[in-house]
C-alpha positions, 0 to 999 in steps of 0.5 A: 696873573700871568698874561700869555706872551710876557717874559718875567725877568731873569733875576739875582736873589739875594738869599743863598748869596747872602742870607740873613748877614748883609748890609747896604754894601753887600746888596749895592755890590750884588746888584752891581754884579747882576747888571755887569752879568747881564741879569735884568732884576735883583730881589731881595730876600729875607733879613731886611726887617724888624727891629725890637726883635731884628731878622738875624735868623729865622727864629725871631722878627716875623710879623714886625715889618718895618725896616731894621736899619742897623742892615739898612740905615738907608731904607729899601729906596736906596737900594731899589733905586740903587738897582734902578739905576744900573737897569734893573728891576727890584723885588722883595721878600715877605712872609706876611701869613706867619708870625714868630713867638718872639715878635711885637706882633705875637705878644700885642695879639695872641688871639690872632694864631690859629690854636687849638683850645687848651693845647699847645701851638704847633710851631714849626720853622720856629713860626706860628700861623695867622689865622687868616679866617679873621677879617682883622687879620685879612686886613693886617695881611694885606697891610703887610703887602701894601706898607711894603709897596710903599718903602720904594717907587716902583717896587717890581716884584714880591716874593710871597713865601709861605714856609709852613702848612697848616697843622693845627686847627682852631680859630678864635675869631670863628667861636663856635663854627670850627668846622668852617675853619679851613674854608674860611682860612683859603677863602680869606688869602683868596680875599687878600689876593684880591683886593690886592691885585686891584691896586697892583695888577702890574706888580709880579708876585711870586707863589713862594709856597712849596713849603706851604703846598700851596702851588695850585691853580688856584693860587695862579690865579693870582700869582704870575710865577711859582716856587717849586722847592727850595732844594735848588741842588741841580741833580734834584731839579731834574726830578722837581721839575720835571714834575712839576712840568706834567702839570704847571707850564715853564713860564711859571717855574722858578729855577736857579742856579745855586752855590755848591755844595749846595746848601740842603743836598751838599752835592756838588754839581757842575757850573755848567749843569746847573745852568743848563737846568736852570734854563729849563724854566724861568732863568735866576741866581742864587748865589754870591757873584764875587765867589764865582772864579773868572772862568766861572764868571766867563760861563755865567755871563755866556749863558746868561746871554744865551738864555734870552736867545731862546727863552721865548720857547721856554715861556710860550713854546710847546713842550715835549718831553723826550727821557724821564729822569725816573726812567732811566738815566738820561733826562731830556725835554725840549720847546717848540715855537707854534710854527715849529720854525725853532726849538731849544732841546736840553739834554742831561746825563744822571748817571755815570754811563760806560764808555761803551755805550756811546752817543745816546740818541734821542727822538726829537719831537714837535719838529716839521719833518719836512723842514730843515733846521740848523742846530747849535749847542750853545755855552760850549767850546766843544760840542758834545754832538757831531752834527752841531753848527750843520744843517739837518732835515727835521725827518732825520731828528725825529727819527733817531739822528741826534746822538750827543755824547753824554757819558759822565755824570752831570754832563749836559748840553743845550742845542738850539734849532732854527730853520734854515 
């Protein structure tokens, strides 16, 4: 569903600034930060439903999707307005494929979990899968998708997650033709997908399924953006996403700058770093704005001012890729416009590198070697590079003359370029 030339928004995210403990206050002030740093859409993420059994963690609650008004006694449309009237956009989360044992929907229909006859269900992530092969369920799946578009007007965005594979094999609806089951089960989300981008062909919906491997052009056939891992650790994304850059362009690649220590890794990784690996993709937050310090909150907001700036690149530009991360020490890619009259270069240092070494060059790539560019580092005080804020000929950047110096772990620069 991604249309060539449009800009999905820069966002806050509420899960790892918030996970499953928040209330209405919590969200109204997250979104108030968001608007304040310059962000242009607040999603928010999983917790907000079911009440027999609420979404207090993520064992209990999957499949019962109303909302859970002990959180929210005001309803989704208080908070999405609440959002729409500081000039955002609004997104939310749903995982409508799964189901937990301990849920309304588990206990009133058993026969709709994919099951092996007279074995256990596999459970994984404390969730169960639905049996997507079954038009009932098809029907309640896109139930799911459309009663949430219902909670608010103009709800903008949806983060369909999908935690889990398949691993077991068995459908009741389909009796005897088990051996059709897997075609039947992707033809059947491919069914939901599309009698739900007939009625909402506008809406941005993002692929929120690594965990369930299904990030695939298939999927992006319906989907404008994709989640590449929840693993946001910056150091780790220098490898995620390069990869997934081989194959899937920029536009669609969600990546945020996330608390440290980071929540799966516990590496601790420079503010700056990880926006400066963020910015490689579609630009967005995960974290709690309020434990930013006030020179942290400073850096955000510049670069957040940066970003859109050059993003364009980003979403539309051509993409050369100028040092692998599984190669060396240095990861490096940048974007360039179709006319090659400007460009935005990031640059990253993986490992620590002796004093001795110096200035690394890199053979910037894409560029009219006849044309002149200006390049500048953006979100610094001090350039790492001696040639910043000057003019230099496309010839001497492609061959060897842009040099920065990135010696410690972690350090990292983004230079943008402009022909003079």
């Amino acid at each position: 569903m991604y249309r060539g030339g449009e800009i999905n928004p820069t966002l806050l995210n509420s899960w790892e600034g918030a996970y499953f403990t928040f209330t209405t206050e919590t969200l109204l002030r997250m979104i108030d930060d968001a608007a304040a740093m310059g962000l242009e859409m607040f999603v928010l993420d999983d917790g907000w439903f079911a009440k027999d059994y609420p979404r207090n963690g993520d064992a209990a609650g999957l499949g019962d999707w109303e909302v859970n008004t002990a959180k929210i006694p005001e309803g989704i449309d208080y908070v999405a307005s609440y959002a729409h009237q500081k000039g955002l956009k609004f997104g939310i989360w749903i995982e409508p494929e799964m189901v937990n044992p301990q849920s309304n929907l588990a206990h009133r229909h058993p026969e709709w979990v994919v099951q092996s006859p007279g074995r256990e269900i596999y459970q994984s992530r404390n969730q169960w899968v639905l049996d997507l092969s079954n038009p009932a369920v098809q029907d309640f799946v896109y139930g799911i998708f459309d009663n949430t578009m219902q909670l608010a007007p103009n709800i903008d965005y949806i983060k369909w997650d999908c935690n889990r594979t398949v691993a077991d094999f068995g459908s009741t609806y389909l009796g005897k033709e088990q051996d059709r089951f897997f075609v039947e089960y992707a033809q059947g989300i491919y069914n939901v997908m599309r009698r739900l981008r007939a009625k909402y062909p506008d809406t941005i919906v993002q692929c929120c399924s690594s965990g369930g491997g299904r990030v695939d052009y298939g999927a992006l056939k319906y989907f404008n953006e994709i989640w590449t891992s929840d693993n946001t650790d910056a150091f780790t994304r220098a490898y995620i996403q390069y990869a997934t850059n081989l194959i899937y362009p920029a536009c669609v690649m969600a990546s945020h700058v996330s608390a440290v220590p980071n929540h799966q890794t516990g590496n601790v990784t420079p503010l700056k770093f990880r926006f400066d690996m963020a910015c490689s993709g579609r630009l967005g937050m995960e974290l709690q704005p309020r434990n930013l310090s006030e020179g942290e909150r400073a850096l955000a907001d510049r670069c957040i001012r940066s970003y859109k700036q050059y993003r364009d690149l980003v979403f539309t530009g051509d993409v050369y890729r100028l040092a692998s991360p599984y190669e060396g020490d240095y990861y490096a890619l940048m974007y360039v416009s179709q006319d090659r009259r400007r460009a935005v270069v990031f640059t990253y240092c993986l490992k620590y590198q002796n004093r001795a070494v110096g200035a690394h060059p890199f053979r910037l790539d894409g560029l009219d070697p006849a044309c002149k560019y200006k390049v500048t580092e953006l979100n610094v005080n001090r350039s790492s590079w001696w040639g910043s804020g000057a003019v230099h000929a496309g010839d001497f950047l492609m061959n060897g003359g842009f040099n920065p110096v990135l010696l410690k772990t972690f350090d990292s620069g983004v230079f943008y370029l402009e022909a003079d």
